[in-house]
N, C-alpha and C positions, 0 to 999 in steps of 0.2 A: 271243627273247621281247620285248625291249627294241622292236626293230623294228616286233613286230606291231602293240607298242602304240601305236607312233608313226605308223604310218599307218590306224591305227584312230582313231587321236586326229583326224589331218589330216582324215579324209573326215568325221567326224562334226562338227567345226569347220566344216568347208566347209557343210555340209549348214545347221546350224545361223546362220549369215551370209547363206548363201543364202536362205532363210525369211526371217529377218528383215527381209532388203534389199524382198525382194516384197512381202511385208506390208505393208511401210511406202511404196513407194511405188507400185507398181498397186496394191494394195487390189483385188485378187479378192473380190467378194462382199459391196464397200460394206466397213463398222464392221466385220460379224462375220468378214469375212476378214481384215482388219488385224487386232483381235484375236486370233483363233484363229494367222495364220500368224506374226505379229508376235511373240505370248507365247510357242508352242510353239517359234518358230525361236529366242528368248534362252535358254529353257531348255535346249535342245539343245547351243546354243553354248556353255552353262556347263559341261555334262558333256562335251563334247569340250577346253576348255580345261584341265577337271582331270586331263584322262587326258596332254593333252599336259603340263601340267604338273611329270609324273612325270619324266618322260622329258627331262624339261632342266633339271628340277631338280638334277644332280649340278656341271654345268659353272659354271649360274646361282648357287648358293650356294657353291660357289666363291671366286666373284669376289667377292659377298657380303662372304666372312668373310675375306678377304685381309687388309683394315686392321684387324680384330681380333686375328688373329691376329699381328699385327706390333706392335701395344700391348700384348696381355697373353700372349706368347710360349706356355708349354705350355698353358694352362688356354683362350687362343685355336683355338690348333694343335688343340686336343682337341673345342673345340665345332664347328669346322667339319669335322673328320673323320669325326664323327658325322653330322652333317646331310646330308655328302656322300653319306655311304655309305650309305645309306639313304632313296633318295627319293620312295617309294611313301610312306612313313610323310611323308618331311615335307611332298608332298602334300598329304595328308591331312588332316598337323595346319594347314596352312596353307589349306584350300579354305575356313573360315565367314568370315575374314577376307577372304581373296579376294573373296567374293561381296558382302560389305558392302563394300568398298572400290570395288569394278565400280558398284554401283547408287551408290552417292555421287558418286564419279567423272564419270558420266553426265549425273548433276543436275546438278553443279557447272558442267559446260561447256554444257549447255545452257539454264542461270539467266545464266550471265553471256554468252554470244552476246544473249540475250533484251536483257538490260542494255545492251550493247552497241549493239543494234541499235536500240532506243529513244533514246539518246542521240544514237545519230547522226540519227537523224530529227529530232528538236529543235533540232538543233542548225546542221542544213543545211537539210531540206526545210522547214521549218515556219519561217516570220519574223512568227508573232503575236504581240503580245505578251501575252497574255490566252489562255485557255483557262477557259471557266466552263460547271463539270458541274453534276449535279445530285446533290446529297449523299443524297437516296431513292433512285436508281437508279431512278424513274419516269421519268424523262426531262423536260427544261423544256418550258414554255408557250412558244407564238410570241412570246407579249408578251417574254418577256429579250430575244430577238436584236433585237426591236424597239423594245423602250427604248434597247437598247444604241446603236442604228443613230443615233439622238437626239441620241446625247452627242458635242459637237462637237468633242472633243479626239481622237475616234476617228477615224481614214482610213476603216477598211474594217470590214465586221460581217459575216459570215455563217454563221449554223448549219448545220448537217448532221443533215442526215433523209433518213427510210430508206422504202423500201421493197422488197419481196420480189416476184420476178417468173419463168416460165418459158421458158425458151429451149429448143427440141426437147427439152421434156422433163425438162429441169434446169433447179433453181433457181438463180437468182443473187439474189444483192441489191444494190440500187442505194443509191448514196446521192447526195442533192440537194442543193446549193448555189448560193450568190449568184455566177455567174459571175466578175464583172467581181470583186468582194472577193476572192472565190477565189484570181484570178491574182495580188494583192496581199500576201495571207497565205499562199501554199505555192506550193510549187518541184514540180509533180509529174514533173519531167523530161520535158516535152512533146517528141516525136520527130517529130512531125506535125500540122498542123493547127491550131488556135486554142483559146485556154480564154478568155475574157473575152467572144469573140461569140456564147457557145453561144448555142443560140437554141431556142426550145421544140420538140422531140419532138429535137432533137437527140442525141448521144451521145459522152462521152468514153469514149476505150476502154482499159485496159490491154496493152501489147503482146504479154503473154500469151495473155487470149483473141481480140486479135486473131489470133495468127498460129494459135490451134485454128480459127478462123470463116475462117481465111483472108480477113480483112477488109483494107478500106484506105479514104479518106479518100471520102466518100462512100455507102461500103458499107451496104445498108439491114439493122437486124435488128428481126425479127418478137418481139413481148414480147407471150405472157397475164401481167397484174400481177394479185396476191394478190387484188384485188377481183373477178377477172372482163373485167375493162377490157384488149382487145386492140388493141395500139399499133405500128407501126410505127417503128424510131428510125434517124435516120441517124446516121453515122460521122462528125461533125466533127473529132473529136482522137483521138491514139496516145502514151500518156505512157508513162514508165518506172516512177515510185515509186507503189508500190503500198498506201502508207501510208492510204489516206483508202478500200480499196478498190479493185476492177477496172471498174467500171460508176459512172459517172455522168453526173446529169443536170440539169436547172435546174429551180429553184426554180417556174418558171412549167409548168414540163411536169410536173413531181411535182402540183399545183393542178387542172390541167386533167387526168390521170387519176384523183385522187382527191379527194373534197370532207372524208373521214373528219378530226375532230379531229385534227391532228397533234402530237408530242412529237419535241421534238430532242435529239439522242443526247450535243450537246454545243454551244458556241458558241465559234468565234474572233473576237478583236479584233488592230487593231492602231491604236497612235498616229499621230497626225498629226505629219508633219516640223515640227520644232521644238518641243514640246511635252515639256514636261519630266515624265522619269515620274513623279515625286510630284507632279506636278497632276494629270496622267492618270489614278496612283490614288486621288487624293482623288477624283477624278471620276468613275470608276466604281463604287466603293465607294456614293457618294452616290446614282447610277442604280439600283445591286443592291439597295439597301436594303431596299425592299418585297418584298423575292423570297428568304427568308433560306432555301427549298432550295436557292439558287445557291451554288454553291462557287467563288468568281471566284481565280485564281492567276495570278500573272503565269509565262513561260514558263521561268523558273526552277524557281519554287514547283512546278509541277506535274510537272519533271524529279525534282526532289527528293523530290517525293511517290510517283511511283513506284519511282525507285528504293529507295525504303523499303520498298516491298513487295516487291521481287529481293529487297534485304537478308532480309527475313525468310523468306522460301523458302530462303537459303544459309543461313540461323538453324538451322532443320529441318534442313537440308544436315547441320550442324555436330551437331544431336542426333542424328540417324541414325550420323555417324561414332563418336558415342560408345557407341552401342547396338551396333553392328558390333563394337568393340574387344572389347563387355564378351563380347559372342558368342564372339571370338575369343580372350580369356583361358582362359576355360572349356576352349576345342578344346584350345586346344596345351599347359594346365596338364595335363590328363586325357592329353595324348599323350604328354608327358614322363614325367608319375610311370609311364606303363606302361615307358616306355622306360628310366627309371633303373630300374625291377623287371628288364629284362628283364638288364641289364649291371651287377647285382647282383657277380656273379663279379668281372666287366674292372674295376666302380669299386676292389672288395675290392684288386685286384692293383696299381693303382694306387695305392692308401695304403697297403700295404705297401712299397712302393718308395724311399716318399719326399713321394706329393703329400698333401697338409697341405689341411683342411679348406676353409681360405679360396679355392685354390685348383680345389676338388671346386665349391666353392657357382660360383665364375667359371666354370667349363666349362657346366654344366647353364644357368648366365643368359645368357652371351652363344649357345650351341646355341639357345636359345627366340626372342634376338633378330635372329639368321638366319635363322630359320623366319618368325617374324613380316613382318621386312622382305623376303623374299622374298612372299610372299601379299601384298600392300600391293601391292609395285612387278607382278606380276601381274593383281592388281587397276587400277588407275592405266591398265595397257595398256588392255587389256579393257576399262574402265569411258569410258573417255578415245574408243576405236575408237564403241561403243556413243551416245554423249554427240554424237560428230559427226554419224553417221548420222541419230539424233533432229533434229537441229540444221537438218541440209539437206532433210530430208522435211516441215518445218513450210514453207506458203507463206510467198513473201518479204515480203509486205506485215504481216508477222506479226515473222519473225525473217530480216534479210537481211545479217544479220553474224555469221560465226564467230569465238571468243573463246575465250580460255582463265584459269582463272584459278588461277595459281602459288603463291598462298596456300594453295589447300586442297591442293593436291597436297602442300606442305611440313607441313601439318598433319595430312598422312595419315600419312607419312612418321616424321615425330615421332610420333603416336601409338601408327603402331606399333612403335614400341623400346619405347614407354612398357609395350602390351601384351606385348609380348615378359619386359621387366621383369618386370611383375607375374604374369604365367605361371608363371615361375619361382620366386616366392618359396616355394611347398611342396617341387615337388620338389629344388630344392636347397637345401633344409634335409633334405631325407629323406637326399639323397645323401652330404651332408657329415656324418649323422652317424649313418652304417652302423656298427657292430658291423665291425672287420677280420675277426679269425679267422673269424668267423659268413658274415659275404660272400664268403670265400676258399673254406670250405667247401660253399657253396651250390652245387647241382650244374643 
């Protein structure tokens, strides 16, 4: 039986990773087949995980309740014999915890890749020292980049704007900048060709869609842009870092196919050699002045700013974990009291014996906290597997660093003994204060 379930568990695990793998990256069918095969393939992989779960539950909780059992000798010895022996049940009681620990897990590693990968872009590709958004999310006037351009403490100025264009069919989006500034304020890991002489109808390329276009230094590509405006652009550059984008072009080619009002998505600066950066920011401070939608940060400020907003998604992280526990008190408080009803008799014979109350309440709390940290570390796996997949199916110019972060796992961890704890506090109070003769008698 054991067996059946164990490769009933495997093909249904498989099945359920496999879905999800496709999902996430062929996307059959656009959004709704990501969706559709993505969501059905995790659900799947949860119920093949609880099934395998059973099934290595004996050996696994085990190991578990080793160091319990060797600090609190019979009342150890007795909750892991319990948990062992029966691992359908502690499956069970341990699958809402599981599933809240998997989707925390998940987030976790793919909030802090995200972190990660942001840092290291600031910190390498990007030598601005300025970053000014716009605090509406309207996007700046031209005039910012061009006051900015003004201020003579600055080296180099150039916004980033956008526009939307079709290539066989498919969209891409372009973004436009001051070439020669460009080369000054970011590192795009140029692998070919030149950034500073683009020159109008030009093209930088990412060496992603390069090598789908099977393009190279030269190579001409056919663009309708969102206005209708059909363009020819050639191939002067092949870069690596995908930070700013796959496509782009110069500030004079964006111009000459559109005359539309533009807004820019954002602006970088960088100081001029020698210039000390408190004159620098007294000096752009002084520039920004009339423009108080700008939100001007130096390249600090704006690491800091975002990773405040990681911080608060791991915030979430952190309430989700505690919303999971309270889930998972409930599961395995409700699976114990069934389970001290059902060894009414075995507890009865044991306190006739010898074992003494304090010792009945130890067995039923550390039993709960095997159970617990088994679903946890279950969860962890699963949530962890989940968290990377997510991690590498986002493009790189997005998230192009995996990360992990050992805080929440330890806080998983710790929580759940904590759950496991408070699990227990009814049923071993019920356990520790049976009626002997009455639970000796119970048939």
């Amino acid at each position: 039986m054991r067996s059946r379930r164990l490769v009933a568990g495997v093909v249904v695990t498989v099945v359920g990773v496999t879905m999800f793998v496709v999902g996430l990256f062929i996307r059959p069918g656009g959004t709704v087949g990501l969706i559709a095969l993505a969501g059905i393939g995790a659900l799947i992989l949860f119920l093949g995980i609880a099934s395998l779960s059973s099934t290595v539950a004996t050996p696994v909780t085990r190991v578990i309740g080793w160091p319990v059992e060797k600090l609190f000798k019979v009342p150890g010895a007795l909750a892991r014999q319990n948990v062992a022996r029966a691992p359908r049940r502690t499956s069970s009681s341990a699958s809402a915890l599981m599933i809240g620990v998997a989707l925390v897990s998940s987030t976790a590693v793919f909030a802090s890749s995200l972190r990660a990968s942001l840092v290291d872009t600031l910190e390498s590709a990007i030598s601005a020292d300025y970053i000014v958004t716009d605090s509406g999310f309207q996007g700046l006037s031209p005039v910012v980049s061009e006051t900015l351009g003004e201020v003579p403490e600055l080296e180099a100025v150039t916004p980033i704007r956008g526009i939307s264009g079709q290539i066989d069919g498919s969209t891409k989006n372009f973004g436009a900048v001051d070439p020669v500034a460009f080369e000054k304020l970011v590192d795009p890991d140029l692998q070919d060709g030149t950034v500073a002489d683009l020159a109008v109808n030009e093209l930088l390329l990412h060496r992603d869609p390069a090598s789908d276009l099977d393009a190279t230094i030269g190579s001409t590509v056919d663009v309708t842009f969102q206005n209708g405006v059909e363009q020819t652009l050639t191939v002067a550059g092949i870069y690596g870092d995908a930070t700013f984008g796959n496509w782009l072009i110069s500030l004079d080619t964006l111009t000459g196919i559109s005359d539309a009002p533009a807004r820019d998505f954002f602006v970088i600066a960088k100081l001029a050699d020698g210039v000390d950066p408190a004159t620098g920011d007294a000096a752009v401070e002084a520039a920004m002045e009339p423009f108080p939608q700008a939100n001007v940060q130096t390249n600090a400020e704006f690491l800091d700013s975002q990773e405040a907003q990681i911080n608060q998604l791991l915030l979430i992280i952190t309430m989700l974990l505690a919303f999971a526990i309270l889930i998972a008190i409930l599961g395995i408080s409700i699976t114990l009291a069934l389970g001290v009803f059902e060894r009414t008799r075995e507890i009865g014979l044991l306190r006739a014996v010898g074992m003494n109350k304090r010792q009945t309440r130890r067995s039923v709390r550390w039993e709960a906290v095997i159970v617990s940290t088994f679903g946890a570390l279950v969860g962890i796996v699963v949530g962890t597997f989940l968290g990377v997949v997510l991690t590498l199916a986002v493009p790189d110019d997005v998230i192009g660093k995996l990360a992990f972060n050992p805080t929440i796992i330890v806080a998983i961890l710790i929580g759940a003994v904590i759950a496991g704890l408070l699990a227990a506090l009814y049923p071993s109070y019920k356990a520790s204060n049976m009626n002997v003769l009455e639970a000796i008698a119970t048939e």
